[in-house]
C-alpha positions as CSV (number, residue, x, y, z in Angstrom):
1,X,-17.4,-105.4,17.1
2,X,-18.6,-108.8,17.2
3,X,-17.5,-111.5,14.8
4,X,-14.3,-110.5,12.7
5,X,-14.9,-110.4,8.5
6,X,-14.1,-113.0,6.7
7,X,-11.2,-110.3,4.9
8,X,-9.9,-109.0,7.8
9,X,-5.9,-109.1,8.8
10,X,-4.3,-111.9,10.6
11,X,-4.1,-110.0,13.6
12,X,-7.7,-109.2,13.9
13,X,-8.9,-112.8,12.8
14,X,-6.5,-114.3,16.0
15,X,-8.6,-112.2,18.2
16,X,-12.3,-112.0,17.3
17,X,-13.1,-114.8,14.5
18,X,-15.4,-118.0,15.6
19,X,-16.7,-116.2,19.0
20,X,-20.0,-114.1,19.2
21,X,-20.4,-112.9,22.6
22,X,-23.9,-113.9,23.4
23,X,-24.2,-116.7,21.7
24,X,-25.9,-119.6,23.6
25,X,-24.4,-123.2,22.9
26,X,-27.2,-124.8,25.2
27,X,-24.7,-126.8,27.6
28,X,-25.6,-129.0,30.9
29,X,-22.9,-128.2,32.8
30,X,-22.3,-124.6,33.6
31,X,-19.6,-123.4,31.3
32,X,-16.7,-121.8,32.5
33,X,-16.5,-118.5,31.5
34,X,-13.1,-117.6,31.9
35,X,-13.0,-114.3,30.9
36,X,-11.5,-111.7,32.8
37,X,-14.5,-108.6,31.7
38,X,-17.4,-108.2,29.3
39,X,-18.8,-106.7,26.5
40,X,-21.5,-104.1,26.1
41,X,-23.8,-102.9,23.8
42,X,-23.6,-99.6,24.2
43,X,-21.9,-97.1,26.2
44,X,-25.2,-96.2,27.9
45,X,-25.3,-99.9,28.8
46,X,-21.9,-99.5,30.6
47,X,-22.7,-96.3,32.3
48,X,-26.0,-98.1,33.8
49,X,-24.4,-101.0,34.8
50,X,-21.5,-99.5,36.5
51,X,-23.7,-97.3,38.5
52,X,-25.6,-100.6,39.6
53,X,-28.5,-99.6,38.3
54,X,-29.0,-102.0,35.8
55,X,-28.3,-105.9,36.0
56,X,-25.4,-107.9,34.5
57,X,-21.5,-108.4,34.2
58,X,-18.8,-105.9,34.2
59,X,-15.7,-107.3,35.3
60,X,-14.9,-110.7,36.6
61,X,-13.7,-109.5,39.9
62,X,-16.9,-108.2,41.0
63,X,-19.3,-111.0,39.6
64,X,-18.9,-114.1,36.4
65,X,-21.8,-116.5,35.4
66,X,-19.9,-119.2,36.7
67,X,-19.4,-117.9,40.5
68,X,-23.1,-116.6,39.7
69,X,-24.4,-120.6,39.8
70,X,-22.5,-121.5,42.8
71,X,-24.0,-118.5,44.5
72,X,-27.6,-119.0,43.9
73,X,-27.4,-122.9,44.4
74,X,-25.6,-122.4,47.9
75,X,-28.4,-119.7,48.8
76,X,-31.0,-121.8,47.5
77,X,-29.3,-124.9,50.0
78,X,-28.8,-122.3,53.0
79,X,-32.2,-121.5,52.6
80,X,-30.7,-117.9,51.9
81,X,-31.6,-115.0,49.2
82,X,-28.4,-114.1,48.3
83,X,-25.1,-115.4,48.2
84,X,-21.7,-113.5,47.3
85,X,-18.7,-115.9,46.3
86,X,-15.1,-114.6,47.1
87,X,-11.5,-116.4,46.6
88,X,-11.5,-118.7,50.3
89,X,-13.3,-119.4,53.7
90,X,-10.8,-116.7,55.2
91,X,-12.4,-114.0,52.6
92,X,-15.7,-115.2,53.2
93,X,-15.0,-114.3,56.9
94,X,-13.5,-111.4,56.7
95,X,-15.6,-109.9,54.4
96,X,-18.7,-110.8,56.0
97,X,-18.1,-109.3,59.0
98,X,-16.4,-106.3,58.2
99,X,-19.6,-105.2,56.2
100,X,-21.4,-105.4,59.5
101,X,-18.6,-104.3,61.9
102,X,-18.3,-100.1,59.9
103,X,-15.5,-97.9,61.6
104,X,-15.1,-98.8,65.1
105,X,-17.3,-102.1,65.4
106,X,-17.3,-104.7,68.1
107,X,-17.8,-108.2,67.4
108,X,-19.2,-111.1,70.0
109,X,-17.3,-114.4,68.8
110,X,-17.0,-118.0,70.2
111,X,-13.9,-118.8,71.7
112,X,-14.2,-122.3,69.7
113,X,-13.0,-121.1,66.1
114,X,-10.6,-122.0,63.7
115,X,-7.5,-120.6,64.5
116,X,-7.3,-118.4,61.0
117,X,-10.5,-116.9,62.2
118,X,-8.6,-116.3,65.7
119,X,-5.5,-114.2,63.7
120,X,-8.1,-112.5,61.7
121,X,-10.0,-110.9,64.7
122,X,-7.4,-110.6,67.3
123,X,-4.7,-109.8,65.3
124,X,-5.9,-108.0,62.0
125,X,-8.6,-106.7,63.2
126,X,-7.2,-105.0,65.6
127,X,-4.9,-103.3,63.3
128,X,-8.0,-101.9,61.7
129,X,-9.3,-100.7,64.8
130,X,-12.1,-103.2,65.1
131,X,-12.5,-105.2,68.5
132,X,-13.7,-108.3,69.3
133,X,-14.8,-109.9,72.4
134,X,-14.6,-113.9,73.0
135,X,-16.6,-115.9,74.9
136,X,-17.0,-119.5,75.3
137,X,-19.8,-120.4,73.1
138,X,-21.6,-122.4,75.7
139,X,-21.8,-119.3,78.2
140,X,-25.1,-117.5,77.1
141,X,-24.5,-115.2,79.9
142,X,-21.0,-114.4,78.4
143,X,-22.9,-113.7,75.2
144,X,-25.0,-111.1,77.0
145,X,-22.5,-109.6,79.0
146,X,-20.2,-108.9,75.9
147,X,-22.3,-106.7,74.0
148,X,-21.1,-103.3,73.7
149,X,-23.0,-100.3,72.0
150,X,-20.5,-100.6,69.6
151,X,-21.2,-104.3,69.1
152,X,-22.7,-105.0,65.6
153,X,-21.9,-108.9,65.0
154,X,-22.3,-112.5,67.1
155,X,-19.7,-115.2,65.3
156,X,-19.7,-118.5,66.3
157,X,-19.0,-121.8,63.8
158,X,-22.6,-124.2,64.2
159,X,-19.5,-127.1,64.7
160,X,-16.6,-126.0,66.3
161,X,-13.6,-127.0,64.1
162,X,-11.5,-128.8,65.8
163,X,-13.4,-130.5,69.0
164,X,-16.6,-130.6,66.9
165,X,-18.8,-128.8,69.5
166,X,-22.2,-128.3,68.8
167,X,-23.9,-124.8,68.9
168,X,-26.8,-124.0,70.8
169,X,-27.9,-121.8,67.6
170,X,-31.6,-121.0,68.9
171,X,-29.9,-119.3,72.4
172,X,-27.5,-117.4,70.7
173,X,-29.6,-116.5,67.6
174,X,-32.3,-114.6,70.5
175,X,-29.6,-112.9,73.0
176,X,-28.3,-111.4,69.5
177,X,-31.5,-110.4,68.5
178,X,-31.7,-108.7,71.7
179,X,-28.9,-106.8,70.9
180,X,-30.2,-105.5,67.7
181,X,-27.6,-107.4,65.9
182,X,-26.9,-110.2,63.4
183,X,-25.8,-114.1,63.8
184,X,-23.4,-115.1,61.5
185,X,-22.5,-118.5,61.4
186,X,-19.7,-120.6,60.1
187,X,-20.9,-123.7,58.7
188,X,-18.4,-124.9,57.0
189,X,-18.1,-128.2,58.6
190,X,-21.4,-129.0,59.2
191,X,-22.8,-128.1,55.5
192,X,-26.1,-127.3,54.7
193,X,-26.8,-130.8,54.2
194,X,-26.5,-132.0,57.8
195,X,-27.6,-128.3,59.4
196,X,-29.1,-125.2,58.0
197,X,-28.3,-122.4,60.4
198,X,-31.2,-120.4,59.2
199,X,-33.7,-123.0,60.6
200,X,-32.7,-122.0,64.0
201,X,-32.2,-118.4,63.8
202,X,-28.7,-117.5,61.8
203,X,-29.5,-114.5,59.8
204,X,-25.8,-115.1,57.7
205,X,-24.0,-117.7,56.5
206,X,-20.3,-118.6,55.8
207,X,-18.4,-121.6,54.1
208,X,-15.1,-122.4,53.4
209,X,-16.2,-124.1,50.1
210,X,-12.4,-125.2,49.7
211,X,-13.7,-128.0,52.3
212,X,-16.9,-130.6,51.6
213,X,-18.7,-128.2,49.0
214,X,-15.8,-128.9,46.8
215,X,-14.8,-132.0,48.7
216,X,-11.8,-132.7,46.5
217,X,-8.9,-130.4,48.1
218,X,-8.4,-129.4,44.7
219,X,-9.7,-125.3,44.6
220,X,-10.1,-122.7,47.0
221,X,-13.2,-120.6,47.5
222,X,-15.4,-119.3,50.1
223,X,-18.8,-118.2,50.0
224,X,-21.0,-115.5,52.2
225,X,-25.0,-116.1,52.5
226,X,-27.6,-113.9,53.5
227,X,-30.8,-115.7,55.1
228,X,-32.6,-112.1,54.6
229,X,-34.0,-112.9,58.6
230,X,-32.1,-109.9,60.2
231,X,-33.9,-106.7,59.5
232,X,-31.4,-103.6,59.2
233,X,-33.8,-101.3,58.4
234,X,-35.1,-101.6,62.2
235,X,-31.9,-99.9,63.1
236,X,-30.4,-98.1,59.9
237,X,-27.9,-96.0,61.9
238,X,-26.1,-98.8,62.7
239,X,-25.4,-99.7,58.8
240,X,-24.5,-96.7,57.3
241,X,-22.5,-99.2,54.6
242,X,-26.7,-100.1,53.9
243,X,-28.3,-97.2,54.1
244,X,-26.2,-93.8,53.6
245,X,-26.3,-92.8,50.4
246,X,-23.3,-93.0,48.6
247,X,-22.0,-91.2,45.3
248,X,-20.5,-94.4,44.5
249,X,-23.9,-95.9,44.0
250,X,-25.4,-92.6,42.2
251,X,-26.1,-91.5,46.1
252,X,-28.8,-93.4,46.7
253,X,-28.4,-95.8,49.5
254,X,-27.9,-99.7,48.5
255,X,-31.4,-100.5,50.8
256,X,-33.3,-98.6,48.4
257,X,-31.3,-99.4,45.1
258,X,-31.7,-103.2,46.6
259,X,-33.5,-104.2,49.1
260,X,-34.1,-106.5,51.8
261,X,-32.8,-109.5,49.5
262,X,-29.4,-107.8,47.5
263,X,-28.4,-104.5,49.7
264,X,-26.0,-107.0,52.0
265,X,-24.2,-108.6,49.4
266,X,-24.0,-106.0,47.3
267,X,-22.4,-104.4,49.6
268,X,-20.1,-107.4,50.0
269,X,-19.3,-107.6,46.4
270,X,-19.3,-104.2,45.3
271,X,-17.2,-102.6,47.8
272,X,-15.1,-105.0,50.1
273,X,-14.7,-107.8,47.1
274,X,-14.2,-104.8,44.2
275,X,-11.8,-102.7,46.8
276,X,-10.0,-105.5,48.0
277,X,-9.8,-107.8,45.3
278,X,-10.0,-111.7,47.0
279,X,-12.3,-112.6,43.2
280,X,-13.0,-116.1,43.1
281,X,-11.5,-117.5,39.8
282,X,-14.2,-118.8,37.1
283,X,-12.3,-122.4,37.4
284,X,-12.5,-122.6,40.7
285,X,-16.3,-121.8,40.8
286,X,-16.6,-124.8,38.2
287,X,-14.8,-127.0,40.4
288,X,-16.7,-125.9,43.5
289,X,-19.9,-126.6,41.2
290,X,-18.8,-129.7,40.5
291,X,-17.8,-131.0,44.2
292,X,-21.7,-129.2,45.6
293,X,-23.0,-131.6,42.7
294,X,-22.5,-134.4,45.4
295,X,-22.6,-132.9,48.6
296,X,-25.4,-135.4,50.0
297,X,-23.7,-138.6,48.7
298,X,-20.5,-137.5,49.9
299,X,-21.5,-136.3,53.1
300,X,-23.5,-139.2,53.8
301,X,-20.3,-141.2,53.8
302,X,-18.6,-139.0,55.4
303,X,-20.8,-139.3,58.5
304,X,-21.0,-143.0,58.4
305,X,-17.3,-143.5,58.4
306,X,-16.6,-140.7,61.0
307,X,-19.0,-142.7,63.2
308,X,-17.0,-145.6,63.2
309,X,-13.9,-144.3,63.7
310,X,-15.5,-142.3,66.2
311,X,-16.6,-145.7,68.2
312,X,-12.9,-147.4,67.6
313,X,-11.0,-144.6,68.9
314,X,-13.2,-144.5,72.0
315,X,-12.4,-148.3,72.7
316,X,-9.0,-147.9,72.0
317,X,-6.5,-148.2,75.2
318,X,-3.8,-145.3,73.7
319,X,-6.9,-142.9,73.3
320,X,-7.5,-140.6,76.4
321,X,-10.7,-138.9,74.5
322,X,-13.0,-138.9,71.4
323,X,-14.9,-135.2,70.8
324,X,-16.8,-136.7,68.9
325,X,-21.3,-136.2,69.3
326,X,-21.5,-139.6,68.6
327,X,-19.8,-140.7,71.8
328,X,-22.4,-141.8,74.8
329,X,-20.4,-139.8,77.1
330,X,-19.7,-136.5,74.7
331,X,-21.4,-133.0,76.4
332,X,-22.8,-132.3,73.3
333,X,-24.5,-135.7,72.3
334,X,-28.4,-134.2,73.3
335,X,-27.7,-130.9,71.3
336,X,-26.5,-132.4,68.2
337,X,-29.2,-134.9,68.5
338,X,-31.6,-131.9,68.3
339,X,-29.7,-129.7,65.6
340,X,-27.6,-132.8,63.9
341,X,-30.5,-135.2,63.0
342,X,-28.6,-136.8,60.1
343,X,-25.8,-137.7,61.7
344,X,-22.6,-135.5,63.6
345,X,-19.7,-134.3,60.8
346,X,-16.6,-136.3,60.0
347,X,-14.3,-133.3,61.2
348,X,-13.8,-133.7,65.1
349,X,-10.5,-134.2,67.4
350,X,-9.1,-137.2,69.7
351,X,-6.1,-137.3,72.8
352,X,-3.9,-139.6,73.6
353,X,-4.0,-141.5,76.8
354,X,-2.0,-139.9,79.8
355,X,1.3,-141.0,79.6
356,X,4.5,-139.6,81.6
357,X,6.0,-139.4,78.2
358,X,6.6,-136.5,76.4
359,X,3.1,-135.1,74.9
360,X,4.5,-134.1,71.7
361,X,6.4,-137.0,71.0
362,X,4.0,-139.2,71.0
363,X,1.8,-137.4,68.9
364,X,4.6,-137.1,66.2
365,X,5.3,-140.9,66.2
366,X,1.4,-141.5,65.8
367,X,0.9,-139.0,63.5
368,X,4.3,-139.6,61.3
369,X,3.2,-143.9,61.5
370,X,0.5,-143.2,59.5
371,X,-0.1,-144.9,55.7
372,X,-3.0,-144.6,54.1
373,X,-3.9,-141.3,55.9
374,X,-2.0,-138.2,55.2
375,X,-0.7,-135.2,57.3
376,X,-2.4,-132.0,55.7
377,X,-3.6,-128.5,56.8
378,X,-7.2,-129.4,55.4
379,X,-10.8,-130.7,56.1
380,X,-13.8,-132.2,54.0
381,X,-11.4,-133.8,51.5
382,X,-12.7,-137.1,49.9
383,X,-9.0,-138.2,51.4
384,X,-8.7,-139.0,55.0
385,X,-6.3,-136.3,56.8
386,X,-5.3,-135.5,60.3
387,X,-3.7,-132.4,61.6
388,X,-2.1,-131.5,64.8
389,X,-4.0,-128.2,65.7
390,X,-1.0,-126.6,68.6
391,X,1.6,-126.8,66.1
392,X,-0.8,-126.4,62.6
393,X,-4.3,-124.7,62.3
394,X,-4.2,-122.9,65.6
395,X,-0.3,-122.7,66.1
396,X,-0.7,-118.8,66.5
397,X,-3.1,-118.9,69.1
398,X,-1.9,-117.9,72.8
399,X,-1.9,-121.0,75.4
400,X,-4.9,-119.2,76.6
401,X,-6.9,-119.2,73.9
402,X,-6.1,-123.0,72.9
403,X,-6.8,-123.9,76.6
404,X,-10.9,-122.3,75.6
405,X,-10.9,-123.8,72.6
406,X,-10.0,-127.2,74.1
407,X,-6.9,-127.6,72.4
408,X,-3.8,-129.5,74.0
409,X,-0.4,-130.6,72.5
410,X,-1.9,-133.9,72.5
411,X,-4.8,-132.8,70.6
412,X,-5.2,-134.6,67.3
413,X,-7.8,-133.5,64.1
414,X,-8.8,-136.1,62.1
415,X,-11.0,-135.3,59.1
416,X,-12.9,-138.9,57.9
417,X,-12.6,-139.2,53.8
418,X,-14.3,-141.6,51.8
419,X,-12.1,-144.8,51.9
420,X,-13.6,-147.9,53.4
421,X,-14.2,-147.6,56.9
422,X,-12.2,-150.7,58.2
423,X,-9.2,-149.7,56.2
424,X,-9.2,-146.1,57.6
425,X,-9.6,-147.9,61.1
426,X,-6.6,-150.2,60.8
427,X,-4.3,-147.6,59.9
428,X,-5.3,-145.9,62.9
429,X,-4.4,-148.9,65.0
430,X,-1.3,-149.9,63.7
431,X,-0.1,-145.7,64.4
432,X,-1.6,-145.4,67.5
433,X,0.5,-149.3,68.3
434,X,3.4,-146.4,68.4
435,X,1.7,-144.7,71.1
């Protein structure tokens, strides 16, 4: 049925009158279709698309031509050939590497993460009887000496959220090429605006796009990229997801049904996005549309204001340390001048001075002093916010772990918004007075 009669019943005319599906309305802005499935012609037209074998939408939790914009702009901006958009950063994460990682996969990961991508490795996927090995992202011999047989993913994030180290991409890209396996990169805080992983090597790409693709702390999503640089046809029995035919895809495998440029996130979306269900919403995708719309102007700012901050907190007597690239004395100042040529992110970390005071005090009066910047469990938001990673972000982490990741109780995150530089500075100053 399309368009209701004119003399049909009340009931029928609430449901079907005024809409033809199909019908274009030629809009700029990419509508949002919020619509939950789709209608087809014919039930030869469902049958084929079902089966993947032809093109198009079936129901919104596997695909929806609003996530479908956001996912070909973001691969066209990663320099990608497909994208797959899911529900948060933490999806894209998870779902990106448990494609690669099969039944009894080991994956090589920097010590420097996020602590949600800590839980999710260590914790959950342990559960699942997947193992991970970490190694401090710096140690290119610890790279080499984790791999395993078993090994089928390097993670690392390009900048390191929260000290805001800088990743030697091009080394680690080659000792995982040795292995036979894929780099995936987080680069959520970077953005392909001031790095583009691909450039140096990454084969896949993930984003929080809750953070500076939306830029608004207003919607969650998260996005997985495919550079199409790994080939995993060189080794096929390591991606039997890729290449075993399956009766779920009319047994062929999705390789041949896709090839080079769609098998991965087909893969993604079809199985681990259709059998576990983390959909990104149509609204969301409009809002994440929306917020990409301005990544460069944004960013831009971002990086101008972070750099000034940046400087003040390094002259300031109550700060110990700035990880910021910016700083003349930072140990990755060379490497992000080589990977970072537009300027280091706004997301990085500061310490307090010694004090014989108690760590975590001190912190709290800083941090609770604060006016104009807020205390929240984000990045990339147009607002400036600061977080203290020990008890936040990474609060699940073992001593051990925070210790490689450079974390301390003293450890503060800032995340540089878009306000005017000087008043962002002098609300820092009359906080840190408390210190």
């Amino acid at each position: 049925m399309t368009q209701a009669e004119p003399t049909a019943g009340f009931a029928t005319t609430q449901l079907h009158a005024g809409y033809v599906p199909g019908t274009p309305e030629f809009t700029v802005l990419p509508p949002v279709y919020q619509s939950s499935a789709y209608a087809f012609s014919s039930l030869t037209e469902a049958r084929e698309k079902f089966a993947l074998r032809e093109k198009g939408y079936i129901y919104s939790r596997n695909n929806n031509p609003t996530q479908a914009v956001l996912e070909q702009r973001l691969a066209r901006l990663e320099g990608g050939v497909a994208a797959a958009a899911v529900a948060s950063g933490q999806a894209a994460v998870a779902l990106a590497t448990l494609a690669l990682l099969g039944r009894g996969g080991h994956i090589v990961a920097a010590s420097q993460l996020y602590g949600g991508t800590v839980d999710l490795f260590d914790d959950t996927f342990r559960d699942f009887g997947l193992d991970v090995t970490f190694v401090d992202q710096d140690d290119l011999d610890g790279w080499r000496r984790a791999v395993r047989p078993s090994t089928r993913a390097f993670f690392a994030e390009s900048v390191a959220n929260p000290i805001a180290q800088v990743l030697d991409i091009s080394a680690v890209a080659h000792i995982a090429h040795e292995a036979g396996v894929p780099l995936v990169i987080d680069n959520t805080v970077a953005t392909p605006f001031l790095l583009r992983p691909r450039d140096f090597g990454a084969d896949i790409v993930v984003h929080s796009a809750t953070k500076f693709i939306g830029g608004h702390g207003s919607s969650l999503g998260g996005v997985v990229v495919d550079l199409g640089t790994f080939d995993f046809s060189a080794e096929p029995e390591k991606w039997p997801g890729l290449f075993v035919p399956h009766w779920r895809y009319g047994d062929v495998s999705l390789w041949e049904a896709f090839g080079r440029e769609r098998a991965f996130t087909t893969l993604v979306k079809s199985k681990f996005v259709g059998d576990l269900g983390p959909a990104l919403s149509p609204f969301n995708a409009f809002q994440l549309i929306q917020g990409l719309e301005t990544l460069d102007l944004r960013v831009s700012r971002h990086v101008e204001n972070a750099k000034a901050v940046a400087a003040f907190l390094d002259a300031h007597p109550s700060v110990g340390v700035v990880f910021h690239p910016s700083i003349e004395t930072n140990p990755w100042r060379a490497r992000a001048e080589t990977y970072l040529p537009k300027g280091s992110p706004s997301v990085f970390a500061f310490e307090l001075a010694p004090s014989d005071e108690d760590t975590f005090d001190r912190v709290e009066r800083v941090i609770d002093a604060l006016r104009t910047i807020r205390l929240v469990a984000n990045i990339g938001d147009a607002r400036t916010i600061v977080a203290h990673p020990a008890s936040m972000t990474h609060n699940h982490m073992t001593p051990d772990q925070l210790a490689a990741a450079g974390i301390s109780q003293g450890t503060i995150r800032i995340s540089v918004g878009l306000e005017e530089a000087a008043d962002i500075i002098a609300d820092l100053d009359q906080a840190l007075a408390r210190a």
